[in-house]
C-alpha positions in Angstrom: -166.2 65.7 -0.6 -166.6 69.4 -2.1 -165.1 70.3 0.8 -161.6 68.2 1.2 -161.6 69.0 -2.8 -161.6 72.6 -2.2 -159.0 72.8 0.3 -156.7 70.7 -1.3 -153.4 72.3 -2.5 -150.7 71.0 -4.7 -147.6 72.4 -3.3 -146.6 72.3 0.5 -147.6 74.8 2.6 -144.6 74.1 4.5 -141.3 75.5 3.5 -139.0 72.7 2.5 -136.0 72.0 4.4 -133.0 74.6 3.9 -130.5 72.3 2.0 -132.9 71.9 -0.9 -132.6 75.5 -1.9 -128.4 74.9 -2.4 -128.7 72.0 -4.5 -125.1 72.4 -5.9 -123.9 72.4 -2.3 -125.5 69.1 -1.7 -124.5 67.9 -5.2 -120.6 69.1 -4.7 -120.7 67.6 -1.2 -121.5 64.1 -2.3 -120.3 63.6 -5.2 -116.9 65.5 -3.9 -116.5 63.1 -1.2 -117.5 59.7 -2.8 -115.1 60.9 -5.7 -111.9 61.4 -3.0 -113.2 57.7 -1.2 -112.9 56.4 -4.0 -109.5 57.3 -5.1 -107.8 57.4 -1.9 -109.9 53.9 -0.8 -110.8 56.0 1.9 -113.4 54.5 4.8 -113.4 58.0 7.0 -114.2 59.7 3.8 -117.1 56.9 3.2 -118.2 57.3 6.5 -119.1 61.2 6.1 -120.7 60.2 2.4 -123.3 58.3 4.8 -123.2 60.7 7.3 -124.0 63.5 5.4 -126.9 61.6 3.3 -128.2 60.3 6.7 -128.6 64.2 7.7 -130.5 65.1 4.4 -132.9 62.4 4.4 -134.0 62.6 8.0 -134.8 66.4 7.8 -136.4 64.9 4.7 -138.6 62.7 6.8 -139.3 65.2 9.3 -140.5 67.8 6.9 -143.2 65.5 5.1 -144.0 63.6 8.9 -144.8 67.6 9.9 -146.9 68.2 6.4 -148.9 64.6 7.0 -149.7 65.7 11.0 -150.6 69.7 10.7 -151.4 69.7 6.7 -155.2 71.5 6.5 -155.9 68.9 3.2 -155.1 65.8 4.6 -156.8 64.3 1.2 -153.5 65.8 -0.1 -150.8 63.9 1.5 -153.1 60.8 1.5 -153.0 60.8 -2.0 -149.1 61.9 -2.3 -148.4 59.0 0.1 -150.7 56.9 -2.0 -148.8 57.6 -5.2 -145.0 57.4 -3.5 -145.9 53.9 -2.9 -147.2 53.0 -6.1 -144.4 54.7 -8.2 -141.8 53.2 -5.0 -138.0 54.8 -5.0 -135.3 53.4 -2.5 -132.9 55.8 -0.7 -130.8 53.1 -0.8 -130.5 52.8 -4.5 -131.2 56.5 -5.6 -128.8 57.7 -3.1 -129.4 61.9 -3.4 -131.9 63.5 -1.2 -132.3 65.8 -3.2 -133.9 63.9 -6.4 -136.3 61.7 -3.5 -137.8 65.5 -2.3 -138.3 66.5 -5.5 -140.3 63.5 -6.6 -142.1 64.0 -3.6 -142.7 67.4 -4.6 -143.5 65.9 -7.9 -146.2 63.5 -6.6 -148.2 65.7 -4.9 -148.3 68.4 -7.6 -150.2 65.8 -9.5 -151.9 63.7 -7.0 -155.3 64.8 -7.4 -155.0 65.6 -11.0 -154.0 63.7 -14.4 -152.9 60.8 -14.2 -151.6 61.0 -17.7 -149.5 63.9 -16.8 -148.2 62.4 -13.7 -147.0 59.3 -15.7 -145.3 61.2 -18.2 -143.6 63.3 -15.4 -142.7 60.6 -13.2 -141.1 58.8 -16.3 -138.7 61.6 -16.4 -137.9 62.4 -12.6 -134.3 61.9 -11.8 -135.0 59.8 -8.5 -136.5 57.3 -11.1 -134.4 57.0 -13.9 -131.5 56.1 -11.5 -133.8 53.4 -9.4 -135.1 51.7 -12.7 -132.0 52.6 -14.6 -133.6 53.7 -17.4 -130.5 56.4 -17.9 -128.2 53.3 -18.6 -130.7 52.2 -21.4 -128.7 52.0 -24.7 -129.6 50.7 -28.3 -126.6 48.7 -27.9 -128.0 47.2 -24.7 -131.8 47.5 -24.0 -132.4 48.0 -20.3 -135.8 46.4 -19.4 -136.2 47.7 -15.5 -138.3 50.7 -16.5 -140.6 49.1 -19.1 -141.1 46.2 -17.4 -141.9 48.0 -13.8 -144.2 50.8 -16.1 -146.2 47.9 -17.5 -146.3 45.6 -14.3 -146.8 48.1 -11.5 -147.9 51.7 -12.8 -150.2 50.9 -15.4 -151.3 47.3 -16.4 -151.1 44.8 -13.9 -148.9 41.5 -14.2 -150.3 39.5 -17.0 -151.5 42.0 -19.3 -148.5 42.1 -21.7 -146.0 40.0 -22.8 -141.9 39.5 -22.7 -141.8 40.4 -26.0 -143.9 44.0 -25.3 -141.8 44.7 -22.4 -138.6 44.4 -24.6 -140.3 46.1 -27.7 -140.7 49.0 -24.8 -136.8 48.8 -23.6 -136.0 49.7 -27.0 -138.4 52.6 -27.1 -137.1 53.8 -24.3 -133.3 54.1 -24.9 -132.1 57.6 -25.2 -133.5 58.6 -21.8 -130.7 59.7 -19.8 -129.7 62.4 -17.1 -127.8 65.2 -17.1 -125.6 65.1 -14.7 -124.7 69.1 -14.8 -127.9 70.1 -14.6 -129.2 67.3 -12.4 -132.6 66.9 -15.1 -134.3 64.8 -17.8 -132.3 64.7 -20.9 -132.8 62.2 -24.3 -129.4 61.1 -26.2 -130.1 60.6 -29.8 -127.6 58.8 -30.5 -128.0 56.2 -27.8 -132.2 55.8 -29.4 -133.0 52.6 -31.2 -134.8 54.3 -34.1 -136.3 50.9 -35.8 -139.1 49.7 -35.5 -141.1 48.2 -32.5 -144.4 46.0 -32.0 -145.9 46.8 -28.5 -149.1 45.6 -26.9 -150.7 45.4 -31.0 -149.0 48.6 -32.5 -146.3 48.9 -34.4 -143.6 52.0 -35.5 -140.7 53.8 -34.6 -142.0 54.6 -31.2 -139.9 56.7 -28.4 -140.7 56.4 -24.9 -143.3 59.1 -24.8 -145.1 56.8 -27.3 -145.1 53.9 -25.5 -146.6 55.7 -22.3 -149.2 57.0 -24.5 -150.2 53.5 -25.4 -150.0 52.1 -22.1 -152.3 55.4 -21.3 -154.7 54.1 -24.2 -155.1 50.6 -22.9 -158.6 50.2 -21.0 -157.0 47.5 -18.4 -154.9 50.5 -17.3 -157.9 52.3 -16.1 -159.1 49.4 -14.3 -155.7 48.2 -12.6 -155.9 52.2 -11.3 -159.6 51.9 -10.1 -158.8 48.8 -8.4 -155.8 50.6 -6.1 -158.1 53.4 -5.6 -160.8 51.2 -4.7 -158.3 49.0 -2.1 -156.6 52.2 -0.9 -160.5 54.1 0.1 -163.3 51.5 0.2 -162.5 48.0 1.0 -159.9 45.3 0.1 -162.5 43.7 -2.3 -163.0 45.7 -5.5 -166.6 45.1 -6.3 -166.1 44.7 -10.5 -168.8 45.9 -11.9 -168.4 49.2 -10.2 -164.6 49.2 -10.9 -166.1 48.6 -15.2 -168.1 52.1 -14.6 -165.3 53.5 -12.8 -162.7 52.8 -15.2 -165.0 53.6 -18.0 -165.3 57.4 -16.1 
């Protein structure tokens, strides 16, 4: 175990694909194009959209395929793959390379580290604020993907909260946005629901960094994380008592 520790890593010694080093290329490109389909109704125009995201994302694949088969910490990529499918994106949805290889980036930066700071971080990657629209969330219009999805999949488990938490935490969350220019994390004051919210037994004007803190806070948190762990390396049949110490650790 010392030993896979020691030669773990937490950026790729592989060199990322080319296109991510000319990120307003790839930014221009796309959002060029789709902008002309869309005025001119164009389908050829459409058609090189697709084309040209089909090109990014399968060098995309190939470069973390390579890093999985030759890396010298496989522990590493186990872990970044085991994280990429608990905090899950969709190409489909997200629909810029670009953000998906920087979560992935992202992920295993932090994969063998804080869990705390990778939840934070996440919460804030561009790839996710567009898949669980948490940049659309307004305090004229609560969006409840994120807070829901932070509750039921990356920290709690289903049935450890209620509706009413989940839309105590859509409030807390509005402000997050994206900057479109700079392609990062960016909070809109004036789109932040500053009253007051009552979330899993607190209460106050909490923001979204507040509300992760809670759900970092709760003790079922640790355990829902022990138990993936514990399906993911030993068996499909968390033994509970050892998933109490665990989580307690």
């Amino acid at each position: 175990m010392i030993k896979l520790l020691r030669e773990a890593y937490t950026t790729s010694p592989i060199s990322l694909p080319d296109w991510c080093y000319q990120k307003e290329t790839i930014k221009k490109n796309l959002h060029d194009l789709r902008k002309q389909s869309r005025k001119h109704n164009d389908n050829e125009l459409r058609k090189k959209v697709k084309q040209l995201q089909k090109e990014y994302s399968k060098s995309m694949r190939v470069w973390w395929y390579t890093l999985m088969l030759q890396t010298p910490s496989p522990v590493t990529e186990k872990m970044t793959l085991f994280w990429h499918n608990h905090f899950a994106t969709s190409e489909q949805k997200v629909k810029r390379p670009d953000y998906l290889i920087e979560q992935n980036v992202l992920l295993r930066k932090h994969a063998l580290e804080s869990f705390r700071e990778m939840l934070h971080a996440i919460a804030k990657d561009p790839a996710m604020l567009i898949y669980l629209d948490n940049r659309l969330n307004r305090k004229e219009s609560p969006n409840e993907n994120f807070a829901r999805e932070i509750m039921e999949l990356f920290t709690l488990g289903e049935g450890h909260y209620s509706e009413q938490d989940i839309q105590e935490s859509a409030r807390a969350f509005t402000g997050w946005g994206l900057n479109r220019k700079t392609s990062s994390f960016n909070v809109y004051p004036q789109r932040h629901d500053k009253g007051i919210k009552n979330v899993l037994g607190h209460q106050g004007n909490f923001y979204g960094n507040d509300i992760i803190e809670i759900l970092l806070e709760e003790p079922q948190t640790a355990i829902f994380i022990s138990e993936k762990l514990w399906k993911e390396f030993v068996s499909p049949d968390p033994d509970p008592e050892e998933i109490k110490r665990l989580a307690t650790i």
